[in-house]
Backbone as JSON, one array per atom type, in Angstrom:
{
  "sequence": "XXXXXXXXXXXXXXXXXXXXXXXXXXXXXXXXXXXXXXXXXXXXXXXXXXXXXXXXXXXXXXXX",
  "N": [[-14.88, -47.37, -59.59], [-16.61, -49.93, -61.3], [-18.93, -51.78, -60.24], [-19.36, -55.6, -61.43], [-21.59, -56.79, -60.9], [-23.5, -55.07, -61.23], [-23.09, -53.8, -63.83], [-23.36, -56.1, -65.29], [-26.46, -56.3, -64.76], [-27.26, -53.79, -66.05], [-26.05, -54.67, -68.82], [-28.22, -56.73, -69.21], [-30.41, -55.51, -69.14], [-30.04, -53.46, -71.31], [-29.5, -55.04, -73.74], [-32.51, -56.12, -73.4], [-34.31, -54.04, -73.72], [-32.97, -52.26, -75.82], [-30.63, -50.2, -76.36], [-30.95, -47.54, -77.54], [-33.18, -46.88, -75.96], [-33.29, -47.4, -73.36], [-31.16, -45.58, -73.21], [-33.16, -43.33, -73.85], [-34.51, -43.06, -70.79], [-32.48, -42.61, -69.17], [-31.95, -40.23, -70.01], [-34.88, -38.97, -69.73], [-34.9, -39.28, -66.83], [-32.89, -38.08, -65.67], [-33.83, -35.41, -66.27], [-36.27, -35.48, -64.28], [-34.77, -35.59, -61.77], [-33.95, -33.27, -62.07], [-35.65, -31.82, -61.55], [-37.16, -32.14, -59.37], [-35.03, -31.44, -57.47], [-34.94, -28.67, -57.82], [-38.22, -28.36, -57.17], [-38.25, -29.54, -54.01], [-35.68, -28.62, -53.27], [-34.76, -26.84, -53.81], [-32.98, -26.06, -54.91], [-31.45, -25.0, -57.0], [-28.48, -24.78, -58.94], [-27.37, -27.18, -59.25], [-29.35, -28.47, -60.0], [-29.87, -27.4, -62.94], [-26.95, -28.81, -63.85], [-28.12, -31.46, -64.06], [-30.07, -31.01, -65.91], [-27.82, -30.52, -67.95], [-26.89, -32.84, -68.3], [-28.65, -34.53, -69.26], [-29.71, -33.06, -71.71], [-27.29, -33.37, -72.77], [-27.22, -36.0, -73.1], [-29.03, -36.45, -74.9], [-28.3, -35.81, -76.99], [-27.29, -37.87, -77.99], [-27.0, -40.25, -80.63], [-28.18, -43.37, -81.47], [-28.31, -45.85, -83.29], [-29.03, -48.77, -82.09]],
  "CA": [[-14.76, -48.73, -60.08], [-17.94, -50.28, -61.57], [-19.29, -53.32, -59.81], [-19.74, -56.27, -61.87], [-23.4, -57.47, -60.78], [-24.2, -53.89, -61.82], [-22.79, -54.36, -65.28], [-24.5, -57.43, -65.78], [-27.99, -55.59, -64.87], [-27.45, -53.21, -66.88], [-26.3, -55.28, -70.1], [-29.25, -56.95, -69.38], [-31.34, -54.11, -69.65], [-30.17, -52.84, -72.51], [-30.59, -56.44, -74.01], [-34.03, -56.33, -73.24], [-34.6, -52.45, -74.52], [-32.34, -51.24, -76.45], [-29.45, -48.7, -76.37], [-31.58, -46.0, -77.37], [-34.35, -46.67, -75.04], [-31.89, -46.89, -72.08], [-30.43, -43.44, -73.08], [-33.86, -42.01, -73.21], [-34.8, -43.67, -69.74], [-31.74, -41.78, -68.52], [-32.7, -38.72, -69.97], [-35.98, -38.56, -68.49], [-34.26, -39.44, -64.87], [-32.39, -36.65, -66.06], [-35.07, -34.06, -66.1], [-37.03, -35.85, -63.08], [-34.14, -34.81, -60.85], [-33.66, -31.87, -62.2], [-37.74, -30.74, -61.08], [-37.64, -33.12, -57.71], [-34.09, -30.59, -57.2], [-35.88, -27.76, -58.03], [-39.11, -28.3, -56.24], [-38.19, -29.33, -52.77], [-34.3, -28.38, -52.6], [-34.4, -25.27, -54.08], [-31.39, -26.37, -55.32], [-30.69, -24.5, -58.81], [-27.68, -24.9, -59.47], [-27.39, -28.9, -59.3], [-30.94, -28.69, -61.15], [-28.32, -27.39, -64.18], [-26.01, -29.96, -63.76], [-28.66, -32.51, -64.58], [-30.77, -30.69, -66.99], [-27.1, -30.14, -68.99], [-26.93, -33.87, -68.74], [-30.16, -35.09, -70.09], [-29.45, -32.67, -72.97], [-26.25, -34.13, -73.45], [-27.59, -37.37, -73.48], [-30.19, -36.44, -76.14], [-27.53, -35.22, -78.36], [-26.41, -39.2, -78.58], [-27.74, -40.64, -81.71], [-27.66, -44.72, -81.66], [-29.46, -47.19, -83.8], [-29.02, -49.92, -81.44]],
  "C": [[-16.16, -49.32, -60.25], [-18.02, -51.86, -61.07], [-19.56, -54.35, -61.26], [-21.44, -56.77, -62.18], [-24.11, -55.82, -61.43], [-24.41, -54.1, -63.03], [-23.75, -55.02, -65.23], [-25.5, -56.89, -65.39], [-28.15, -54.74, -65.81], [-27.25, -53.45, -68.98], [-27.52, -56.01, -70.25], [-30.38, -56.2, -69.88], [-31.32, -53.75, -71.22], [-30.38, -54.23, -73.84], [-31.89, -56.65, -74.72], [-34.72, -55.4, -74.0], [-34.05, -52.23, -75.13], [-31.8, -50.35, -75.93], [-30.03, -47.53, -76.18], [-33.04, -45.89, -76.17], [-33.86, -46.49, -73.74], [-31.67, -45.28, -71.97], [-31.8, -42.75, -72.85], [-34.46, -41.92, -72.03], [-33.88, -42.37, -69.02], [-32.17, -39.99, -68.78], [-33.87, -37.94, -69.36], [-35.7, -38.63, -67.13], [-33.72, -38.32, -64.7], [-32.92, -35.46, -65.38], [-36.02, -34.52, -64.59], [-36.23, -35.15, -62.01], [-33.72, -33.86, -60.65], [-34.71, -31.34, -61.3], [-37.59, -31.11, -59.75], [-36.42, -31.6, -57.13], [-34.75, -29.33, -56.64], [-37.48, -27.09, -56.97], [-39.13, -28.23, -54.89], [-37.39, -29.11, -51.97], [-34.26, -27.41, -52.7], [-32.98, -25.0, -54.46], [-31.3, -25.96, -56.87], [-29.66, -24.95, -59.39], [-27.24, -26.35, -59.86], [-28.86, -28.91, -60.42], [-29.93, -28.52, -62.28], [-27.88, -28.24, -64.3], [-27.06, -30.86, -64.55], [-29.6, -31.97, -65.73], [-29.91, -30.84, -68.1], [-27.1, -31.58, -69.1], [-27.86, -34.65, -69.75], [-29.99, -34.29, -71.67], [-28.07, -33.23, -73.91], [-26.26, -35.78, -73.24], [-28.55, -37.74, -74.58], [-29.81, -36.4, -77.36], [-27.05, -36.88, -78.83], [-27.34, -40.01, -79.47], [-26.95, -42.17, -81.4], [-29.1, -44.91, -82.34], [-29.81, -48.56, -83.11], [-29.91, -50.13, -80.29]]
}
């Protein structure tokens, strides 16, 4: 269930930036937790998980 006050931070945000700047924000968080995973978890397989995200967040084309 998505909090409200969240929402509203985050329409703000995007607001402020843009749609597509948002998405690529996420995308790079994306890949950050993929490496942070990676580096000091040694966690592979979750590294995946978020690398497939960030790519499938790249694939989203907005003009907004």
């Amino acid at each position: 269930m998505m909090h409200k006050e969240y929402m509203e931070i985050v329409e703000g945000l995007v607001d402020k930036l843009t749609l597509s700047t948002i998405l690529e924000m996420l995308e790079r968080i994306c890949h950050k937790k993929a490496e942070n995973l990676r580096t000091h978890w040694q966690d592979e397989n979750t590294a995946k998980l978020w690398e497939k995200a960030a790519r499938q967040i790249e694939q989203i084309n907005v003009d907004i």
